[in-house]
The first five atom37 places (N, CA, C, CB, O) and aatype in JSON, in Angstrom:
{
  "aatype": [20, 20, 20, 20, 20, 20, 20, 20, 20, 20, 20, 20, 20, 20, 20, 20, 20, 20, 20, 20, 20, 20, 20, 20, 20, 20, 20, 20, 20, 20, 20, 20, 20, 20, 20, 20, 20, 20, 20, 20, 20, 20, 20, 20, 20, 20, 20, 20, 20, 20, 20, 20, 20, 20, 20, 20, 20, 20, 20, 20, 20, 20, 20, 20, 20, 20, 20, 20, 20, 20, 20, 20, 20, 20],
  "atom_mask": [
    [1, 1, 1, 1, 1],
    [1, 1, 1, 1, 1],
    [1, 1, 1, 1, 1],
    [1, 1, 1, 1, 1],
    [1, 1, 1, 1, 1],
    [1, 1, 1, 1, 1],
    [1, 1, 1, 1, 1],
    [1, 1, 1, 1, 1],
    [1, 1, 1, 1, 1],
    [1, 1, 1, 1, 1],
    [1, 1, 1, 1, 1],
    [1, 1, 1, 1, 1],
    [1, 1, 1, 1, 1],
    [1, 1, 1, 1, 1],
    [1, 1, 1, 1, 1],
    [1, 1, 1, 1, 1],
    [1, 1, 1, 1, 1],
    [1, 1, 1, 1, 1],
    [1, 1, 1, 1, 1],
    [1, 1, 1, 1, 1],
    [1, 1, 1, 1, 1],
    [1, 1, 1, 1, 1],
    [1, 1, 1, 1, 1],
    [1, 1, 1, 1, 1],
    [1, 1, 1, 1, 1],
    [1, 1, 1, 1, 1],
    [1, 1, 1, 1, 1],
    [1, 1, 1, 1, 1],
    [1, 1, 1, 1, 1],
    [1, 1, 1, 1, 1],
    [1, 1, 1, 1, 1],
    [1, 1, 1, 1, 1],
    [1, 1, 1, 1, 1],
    [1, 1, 1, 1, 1],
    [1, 1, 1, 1, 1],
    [1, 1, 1, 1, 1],
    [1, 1, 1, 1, 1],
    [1, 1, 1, 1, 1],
    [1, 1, 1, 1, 1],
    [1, 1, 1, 1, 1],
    [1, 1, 1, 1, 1],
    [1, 1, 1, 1, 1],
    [1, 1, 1, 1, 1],
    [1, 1, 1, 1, 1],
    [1, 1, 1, 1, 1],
    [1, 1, 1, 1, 1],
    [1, 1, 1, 1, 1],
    [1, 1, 1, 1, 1],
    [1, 1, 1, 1, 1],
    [1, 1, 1, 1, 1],
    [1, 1, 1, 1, 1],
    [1, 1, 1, 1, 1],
    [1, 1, 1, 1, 1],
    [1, 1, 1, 1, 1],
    [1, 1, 1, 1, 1],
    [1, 1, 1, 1, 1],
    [1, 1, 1, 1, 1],
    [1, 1, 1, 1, 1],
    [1, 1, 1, 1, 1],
    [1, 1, 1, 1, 1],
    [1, 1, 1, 1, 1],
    [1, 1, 1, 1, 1],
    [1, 1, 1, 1, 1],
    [1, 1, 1, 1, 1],
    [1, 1, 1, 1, 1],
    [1, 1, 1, 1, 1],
    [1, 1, 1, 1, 1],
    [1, 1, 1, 1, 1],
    [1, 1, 1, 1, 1],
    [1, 1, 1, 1, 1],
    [1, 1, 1, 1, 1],
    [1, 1, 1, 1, 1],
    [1, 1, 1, 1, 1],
    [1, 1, 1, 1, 1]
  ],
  "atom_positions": [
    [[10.83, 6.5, 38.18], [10.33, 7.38, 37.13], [10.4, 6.68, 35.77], [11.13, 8.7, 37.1], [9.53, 6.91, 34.93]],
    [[11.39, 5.84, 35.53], [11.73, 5.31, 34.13], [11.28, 4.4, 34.27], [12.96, 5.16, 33.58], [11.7, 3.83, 33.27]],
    [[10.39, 3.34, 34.99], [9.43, 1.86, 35.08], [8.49, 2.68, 35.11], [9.46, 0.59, 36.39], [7.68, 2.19, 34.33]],
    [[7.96, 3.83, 35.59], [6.31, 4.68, 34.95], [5.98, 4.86, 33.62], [6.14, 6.23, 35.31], [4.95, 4.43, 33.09]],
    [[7.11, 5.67, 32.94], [7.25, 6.02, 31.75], [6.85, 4.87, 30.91], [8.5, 6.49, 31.54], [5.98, 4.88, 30.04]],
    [[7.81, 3.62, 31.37], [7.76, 2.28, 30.42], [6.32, 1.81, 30.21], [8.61, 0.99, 31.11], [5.83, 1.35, 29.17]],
    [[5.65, 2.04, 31.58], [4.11, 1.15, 31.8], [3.41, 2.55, 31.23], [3.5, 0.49, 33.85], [2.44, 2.21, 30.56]],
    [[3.52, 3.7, 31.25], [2.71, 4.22, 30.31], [2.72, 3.59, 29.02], [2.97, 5.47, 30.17], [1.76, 2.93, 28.61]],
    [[3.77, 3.76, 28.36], [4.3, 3.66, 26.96], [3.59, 2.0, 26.39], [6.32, 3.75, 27.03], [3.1, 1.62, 25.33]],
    [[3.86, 1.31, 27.73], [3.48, 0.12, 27.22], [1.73, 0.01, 27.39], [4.37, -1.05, 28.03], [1.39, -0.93, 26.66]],
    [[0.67, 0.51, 27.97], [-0.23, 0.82, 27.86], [-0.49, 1.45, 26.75], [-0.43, 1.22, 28.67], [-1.0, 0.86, 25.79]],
    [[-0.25, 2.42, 26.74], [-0.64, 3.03, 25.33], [-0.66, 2.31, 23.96], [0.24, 4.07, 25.1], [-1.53, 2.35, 23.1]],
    [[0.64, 1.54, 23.97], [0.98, 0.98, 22.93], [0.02, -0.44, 22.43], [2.39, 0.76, 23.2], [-0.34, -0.76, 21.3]],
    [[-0.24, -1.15, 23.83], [-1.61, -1.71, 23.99], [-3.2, -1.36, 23.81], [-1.56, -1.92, 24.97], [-4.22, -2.02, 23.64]],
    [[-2.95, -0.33, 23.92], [-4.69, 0.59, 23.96], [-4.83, 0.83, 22.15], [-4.62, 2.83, 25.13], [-5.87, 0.58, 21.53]],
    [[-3.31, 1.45, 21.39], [-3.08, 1.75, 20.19], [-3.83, 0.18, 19.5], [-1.31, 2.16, 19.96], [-4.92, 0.21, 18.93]],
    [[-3.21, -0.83, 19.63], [-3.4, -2.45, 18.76], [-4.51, -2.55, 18.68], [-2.95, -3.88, 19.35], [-5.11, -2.78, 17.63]],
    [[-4.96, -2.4, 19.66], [-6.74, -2.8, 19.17], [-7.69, -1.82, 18.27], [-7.72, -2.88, 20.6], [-8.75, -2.13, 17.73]],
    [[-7.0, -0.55, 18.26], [-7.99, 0.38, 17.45], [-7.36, 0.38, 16.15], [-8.18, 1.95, 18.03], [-7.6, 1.38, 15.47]],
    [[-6.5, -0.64, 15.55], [-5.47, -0.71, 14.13], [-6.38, -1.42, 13.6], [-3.83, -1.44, 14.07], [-6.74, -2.47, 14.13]],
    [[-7.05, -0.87, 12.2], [-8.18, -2.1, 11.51], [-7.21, -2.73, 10.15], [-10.06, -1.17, 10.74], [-6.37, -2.17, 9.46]],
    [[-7.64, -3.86, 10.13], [-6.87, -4.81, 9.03], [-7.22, -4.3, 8.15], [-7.06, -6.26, 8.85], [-8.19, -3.54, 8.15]],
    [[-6.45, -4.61, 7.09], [-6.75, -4.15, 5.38], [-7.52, -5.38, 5.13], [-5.23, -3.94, 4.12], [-7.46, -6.46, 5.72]],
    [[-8.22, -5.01, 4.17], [-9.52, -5.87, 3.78], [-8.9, -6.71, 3.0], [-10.79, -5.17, 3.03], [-8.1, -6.31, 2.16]],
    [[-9.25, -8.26, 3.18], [-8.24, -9.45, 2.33], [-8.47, -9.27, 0.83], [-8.67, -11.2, 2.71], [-9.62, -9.09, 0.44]],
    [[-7.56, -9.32, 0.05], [-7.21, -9.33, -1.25], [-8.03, -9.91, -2.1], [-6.15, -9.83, -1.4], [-8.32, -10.97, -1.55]],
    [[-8.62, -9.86, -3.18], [-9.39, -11.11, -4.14], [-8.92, -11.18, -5.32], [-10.91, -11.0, -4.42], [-9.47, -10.43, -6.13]],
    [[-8.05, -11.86, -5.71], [-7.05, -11.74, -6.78], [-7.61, -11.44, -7.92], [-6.29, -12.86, -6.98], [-7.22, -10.47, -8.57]],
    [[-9.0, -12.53, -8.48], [-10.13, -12.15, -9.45], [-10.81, -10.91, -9.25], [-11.15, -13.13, -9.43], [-11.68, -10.67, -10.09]],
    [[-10.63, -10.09, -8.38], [-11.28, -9.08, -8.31], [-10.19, -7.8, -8.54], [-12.05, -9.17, -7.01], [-10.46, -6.63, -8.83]],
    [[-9.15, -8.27, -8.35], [-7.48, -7.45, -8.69], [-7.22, -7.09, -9.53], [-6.35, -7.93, -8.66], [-6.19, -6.66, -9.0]],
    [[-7.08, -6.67, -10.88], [-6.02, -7.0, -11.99], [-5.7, -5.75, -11.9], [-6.39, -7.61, -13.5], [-6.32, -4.79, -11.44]],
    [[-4.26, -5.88, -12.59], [-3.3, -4.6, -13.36], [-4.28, -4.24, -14.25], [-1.73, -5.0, -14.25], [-5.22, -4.93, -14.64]],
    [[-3.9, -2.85, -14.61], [-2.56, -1.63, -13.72], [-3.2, -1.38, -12.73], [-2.03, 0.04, -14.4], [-2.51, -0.87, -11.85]],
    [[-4.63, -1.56, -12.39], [-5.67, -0.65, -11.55], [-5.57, -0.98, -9.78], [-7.42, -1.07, -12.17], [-5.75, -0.3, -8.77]],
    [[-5.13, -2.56, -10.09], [-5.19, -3.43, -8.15], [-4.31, -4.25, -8.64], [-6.87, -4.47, -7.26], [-4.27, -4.55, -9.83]],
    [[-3.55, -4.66, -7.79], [-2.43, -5.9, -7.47], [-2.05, -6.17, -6.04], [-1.02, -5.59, -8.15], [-1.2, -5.45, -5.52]],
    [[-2.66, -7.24, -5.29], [-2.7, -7.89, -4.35], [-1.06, -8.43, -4.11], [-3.81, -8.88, -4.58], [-0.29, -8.85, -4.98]],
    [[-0.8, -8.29, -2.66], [0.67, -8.53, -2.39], [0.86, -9.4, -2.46], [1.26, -8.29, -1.49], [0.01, -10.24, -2.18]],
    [[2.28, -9.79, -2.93], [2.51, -11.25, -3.31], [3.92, -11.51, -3.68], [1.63, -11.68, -4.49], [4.18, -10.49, -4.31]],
    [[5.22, -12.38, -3.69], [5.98, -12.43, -3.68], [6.42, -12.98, -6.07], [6.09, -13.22, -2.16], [7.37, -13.04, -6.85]],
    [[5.13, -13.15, -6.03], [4.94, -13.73, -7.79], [5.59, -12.77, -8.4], [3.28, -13.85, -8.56], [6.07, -11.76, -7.89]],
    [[5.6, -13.04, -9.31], [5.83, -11.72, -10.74], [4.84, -11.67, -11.3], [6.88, -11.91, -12.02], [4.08, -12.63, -11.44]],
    [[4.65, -10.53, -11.74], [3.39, -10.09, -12.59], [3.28, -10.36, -13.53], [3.1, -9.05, -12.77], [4.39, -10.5, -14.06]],
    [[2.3, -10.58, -14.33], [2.36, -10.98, -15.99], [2.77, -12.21, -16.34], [3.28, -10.16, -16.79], [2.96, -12.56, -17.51]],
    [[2.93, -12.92, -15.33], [3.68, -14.42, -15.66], [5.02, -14.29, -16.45], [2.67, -15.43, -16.65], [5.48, -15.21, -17.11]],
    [[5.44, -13.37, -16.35], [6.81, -13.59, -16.8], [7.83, -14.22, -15.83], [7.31, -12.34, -17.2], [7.6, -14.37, -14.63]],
    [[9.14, -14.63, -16.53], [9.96, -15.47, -15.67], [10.59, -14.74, -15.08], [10.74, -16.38, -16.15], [10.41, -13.53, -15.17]],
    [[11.56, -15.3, -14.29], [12.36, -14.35, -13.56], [13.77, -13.7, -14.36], [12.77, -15.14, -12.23], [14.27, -12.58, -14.25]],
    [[14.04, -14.47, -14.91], [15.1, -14.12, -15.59], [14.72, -12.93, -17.49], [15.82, -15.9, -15.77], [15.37, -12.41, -18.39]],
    [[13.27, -13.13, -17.06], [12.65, -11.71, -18.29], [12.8, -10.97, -17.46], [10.98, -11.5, -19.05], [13.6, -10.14, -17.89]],
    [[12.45, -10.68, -16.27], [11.86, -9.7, -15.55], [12.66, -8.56, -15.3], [11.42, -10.18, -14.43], [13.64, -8.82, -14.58]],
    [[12.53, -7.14, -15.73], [13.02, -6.13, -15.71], [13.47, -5.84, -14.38], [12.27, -5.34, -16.24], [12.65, -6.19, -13.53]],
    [[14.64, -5.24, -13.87], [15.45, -4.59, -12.89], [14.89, -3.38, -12.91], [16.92, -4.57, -13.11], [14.36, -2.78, -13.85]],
    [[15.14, -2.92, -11.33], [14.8, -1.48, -11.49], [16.13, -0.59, -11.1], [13.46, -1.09, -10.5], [16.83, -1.02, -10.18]],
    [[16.44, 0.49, -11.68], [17.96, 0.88, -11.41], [17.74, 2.25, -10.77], [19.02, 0.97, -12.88], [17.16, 3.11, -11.44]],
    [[18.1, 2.5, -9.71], [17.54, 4.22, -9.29], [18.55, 5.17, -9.32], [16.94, 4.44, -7.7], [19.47, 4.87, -8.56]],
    [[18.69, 6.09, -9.85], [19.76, 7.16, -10.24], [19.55, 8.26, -9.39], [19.7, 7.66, -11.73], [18.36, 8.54, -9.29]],
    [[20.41, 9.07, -8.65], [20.37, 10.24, -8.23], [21.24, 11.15, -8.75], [20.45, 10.22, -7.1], [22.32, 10.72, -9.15]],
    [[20.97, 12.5, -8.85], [21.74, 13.64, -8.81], [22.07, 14.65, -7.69], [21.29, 14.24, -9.64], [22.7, 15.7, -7.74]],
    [[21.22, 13.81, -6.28], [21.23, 15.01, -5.35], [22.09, 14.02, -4.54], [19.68, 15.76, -4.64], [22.45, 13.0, -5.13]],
    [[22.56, 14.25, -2.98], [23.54, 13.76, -2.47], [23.21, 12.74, -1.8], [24.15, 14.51, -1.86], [22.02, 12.69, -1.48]],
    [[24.15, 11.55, -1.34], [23.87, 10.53, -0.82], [23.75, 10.78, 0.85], [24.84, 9.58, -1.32], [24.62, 11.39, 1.47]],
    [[22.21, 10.07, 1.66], [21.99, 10.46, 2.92], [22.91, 9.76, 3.44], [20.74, 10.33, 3.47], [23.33, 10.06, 4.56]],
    [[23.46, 8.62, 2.72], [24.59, 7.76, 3.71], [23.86, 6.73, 3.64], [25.0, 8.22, 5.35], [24.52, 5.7, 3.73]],
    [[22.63, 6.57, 3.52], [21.47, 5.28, 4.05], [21.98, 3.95, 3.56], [19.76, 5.45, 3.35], [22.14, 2.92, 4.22]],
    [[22.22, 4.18, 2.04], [22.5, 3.37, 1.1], [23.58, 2.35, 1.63], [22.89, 4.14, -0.05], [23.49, 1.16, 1.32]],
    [[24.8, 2.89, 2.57], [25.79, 2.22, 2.7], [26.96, 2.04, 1.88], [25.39, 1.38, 2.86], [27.84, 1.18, 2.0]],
    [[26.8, 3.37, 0.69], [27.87, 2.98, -0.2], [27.58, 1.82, -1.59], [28.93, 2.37, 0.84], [28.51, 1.46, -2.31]],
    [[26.65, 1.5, -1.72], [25.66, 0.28, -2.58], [26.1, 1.15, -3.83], [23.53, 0.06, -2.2], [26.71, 0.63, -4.76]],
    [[25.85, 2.13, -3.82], [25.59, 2.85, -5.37], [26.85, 2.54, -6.49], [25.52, 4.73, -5.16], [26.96, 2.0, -7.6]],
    [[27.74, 3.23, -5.49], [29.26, 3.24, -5.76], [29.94, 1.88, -5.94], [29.97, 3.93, -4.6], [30.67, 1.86, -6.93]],
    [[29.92, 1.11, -5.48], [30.33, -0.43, -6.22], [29.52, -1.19, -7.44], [30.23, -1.54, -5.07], [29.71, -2.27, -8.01]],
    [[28.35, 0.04, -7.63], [27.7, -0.69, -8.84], [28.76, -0.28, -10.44], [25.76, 0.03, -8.96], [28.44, -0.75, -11.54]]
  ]
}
């Protein structure tokens, strides 16, 4: 019963890949901020890394746990 299940699952999951359409490739000249920004590991604006603003996220509602405790040693 549980090697059926699997070869369904794994069929399906096969039948799923082929109907997934790619995102249409990026054109950087055709991109700009604020409106499009193409993925990329760069910084924006050509700024350096050491300009480059942090982002700090604050809550007031309760921690799901997800975090691992991260917040609290900051």
């Amino acid at each position: 019963m549980k090697l059926q299940a699997l070869c369904i699952l794994l069929f399906a999951a096969f039948a799923a890949a082929d109907e997934l359409v790619l995102a249409e490739t990026c054109v950087e000249e055709e991109c700009e901020l604020p409106d499009c920004r193409c993925s990329s590991t760069n910084i924006p604006g050509g700024l350096a890394a050491r300009d480059t603003p942090q982002i700090v996220i604050r809550s007031e509602k309760a921690d799901s746990g997800l975090s691992g405790g991260l917040h609290e040693s900051v």
